[in-house]
C-alpha positions as CSV (number, residue, x, y, z in Angstrom):
1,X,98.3,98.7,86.1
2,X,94.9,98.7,86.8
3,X,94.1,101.5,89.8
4,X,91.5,99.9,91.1
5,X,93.5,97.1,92.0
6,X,96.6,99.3,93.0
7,X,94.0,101.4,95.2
8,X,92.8,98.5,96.7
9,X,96.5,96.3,96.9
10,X,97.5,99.2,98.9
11,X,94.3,99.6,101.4
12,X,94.7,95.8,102.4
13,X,98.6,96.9,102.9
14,X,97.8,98.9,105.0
15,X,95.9,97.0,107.2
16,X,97.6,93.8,106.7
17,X,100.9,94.8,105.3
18,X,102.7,93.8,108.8
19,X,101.3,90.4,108.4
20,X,103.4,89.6,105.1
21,X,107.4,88.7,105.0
22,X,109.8,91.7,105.2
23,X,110.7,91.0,101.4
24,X,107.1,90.9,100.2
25,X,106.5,94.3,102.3
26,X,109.6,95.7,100.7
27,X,108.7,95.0,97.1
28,X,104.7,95.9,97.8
29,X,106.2,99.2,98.7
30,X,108.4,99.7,95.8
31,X,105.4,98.7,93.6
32,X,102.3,99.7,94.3
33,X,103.4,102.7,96.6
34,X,106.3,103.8,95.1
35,X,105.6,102.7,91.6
36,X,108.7,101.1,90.5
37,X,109.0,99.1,87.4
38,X,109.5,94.7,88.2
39,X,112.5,95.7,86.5
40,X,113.7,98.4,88.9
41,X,112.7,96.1,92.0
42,X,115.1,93.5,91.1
43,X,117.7,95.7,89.9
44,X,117.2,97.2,93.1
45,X,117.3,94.5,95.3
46,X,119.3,92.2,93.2
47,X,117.4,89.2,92.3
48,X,116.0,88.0,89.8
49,X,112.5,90.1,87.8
50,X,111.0,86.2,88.4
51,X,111.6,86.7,92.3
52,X,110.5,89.8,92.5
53,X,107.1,89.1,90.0
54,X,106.6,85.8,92.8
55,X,106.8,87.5,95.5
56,X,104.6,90.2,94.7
57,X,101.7,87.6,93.9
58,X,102.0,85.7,96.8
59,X,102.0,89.2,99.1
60,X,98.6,90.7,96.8
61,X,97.0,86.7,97.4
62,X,98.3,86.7,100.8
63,X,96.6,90.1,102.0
64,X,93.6,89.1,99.9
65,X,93.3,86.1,101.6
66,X,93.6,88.0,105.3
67,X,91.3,90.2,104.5
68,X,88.6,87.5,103.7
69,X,89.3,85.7,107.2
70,X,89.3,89.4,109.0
71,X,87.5,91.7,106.6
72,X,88.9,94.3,108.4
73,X,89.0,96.8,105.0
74,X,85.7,95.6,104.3
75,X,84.4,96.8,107.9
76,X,86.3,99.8,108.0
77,X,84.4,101.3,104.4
78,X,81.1,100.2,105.7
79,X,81.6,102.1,109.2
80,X,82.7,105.2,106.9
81,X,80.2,105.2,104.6
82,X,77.5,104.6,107.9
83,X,79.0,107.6,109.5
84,X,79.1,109.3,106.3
85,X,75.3,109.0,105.9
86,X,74.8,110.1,110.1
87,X,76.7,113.3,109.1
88,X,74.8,113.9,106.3
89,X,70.9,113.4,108.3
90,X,72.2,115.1,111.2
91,X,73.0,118.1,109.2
92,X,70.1,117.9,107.4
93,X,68.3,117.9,110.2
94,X,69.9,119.1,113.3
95,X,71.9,121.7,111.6
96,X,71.7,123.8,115.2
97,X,72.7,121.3,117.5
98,X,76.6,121.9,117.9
99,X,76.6,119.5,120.9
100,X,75.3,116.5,118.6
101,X,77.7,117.3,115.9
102,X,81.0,117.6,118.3
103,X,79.9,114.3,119.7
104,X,79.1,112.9,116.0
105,X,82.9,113.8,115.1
106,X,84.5,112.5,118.0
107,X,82.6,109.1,117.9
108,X,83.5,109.3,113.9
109,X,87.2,110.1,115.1
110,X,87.5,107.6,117.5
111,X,87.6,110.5,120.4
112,X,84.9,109.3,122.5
113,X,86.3,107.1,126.2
């Protein structure tokens, strides 16, 4: 398995994981977060390795194609990697003002009313 792919399978689960049917979560779990075996899925659920390999398409298409409509995960990297680069210039820069920084890390932690 790629981990790319399993990195990002399980970045749109989180996001969009509620979104998908209680038996898709359940084997999206099993594989990409627990990393059982098609195999061990069905065993484990008792169907058939052909249920188990469908529904774990449909779920990977089906947060793939939620995330394109929301682009939630997509928005989420770019705000990180935004304030990533405002922590970096402010402590370049403003290494001595503490008040900037403790607002900078509750804005970047979602503190701020």
């Amino acid at each position: 398995m790629d981990i790319e792919h399993k990195n990002r399978i399980n970045a749109l689960f989180a996001f969009y994981g509620e979104l998908l049917a209680k038996k898709q979560q359940a084997y999206l779990r099993y594989y990409y977060e627990d990393d059982f075996s098609i195999i061990e899925i069905a065993e484990e659920e008792q169907v058939s390795r052909q249920a188990v390999s469908d529904n774990l398409k449909k779920g990977c298409e089906a947060l793939e194609h939620y995330e394109k409509v929301l682009a939630l995960y997509t928005e989420s990297m770019h705000r990180q990697s935004l304030e990533e680069n405002l922590l970096t210039y402010v402590t370049a820069h403003y290494q001595d003002d503490h008040h900037l920084k403790e607002l900078i890390d509750q804005m970047v932690n979602q503190e701020i009313n």
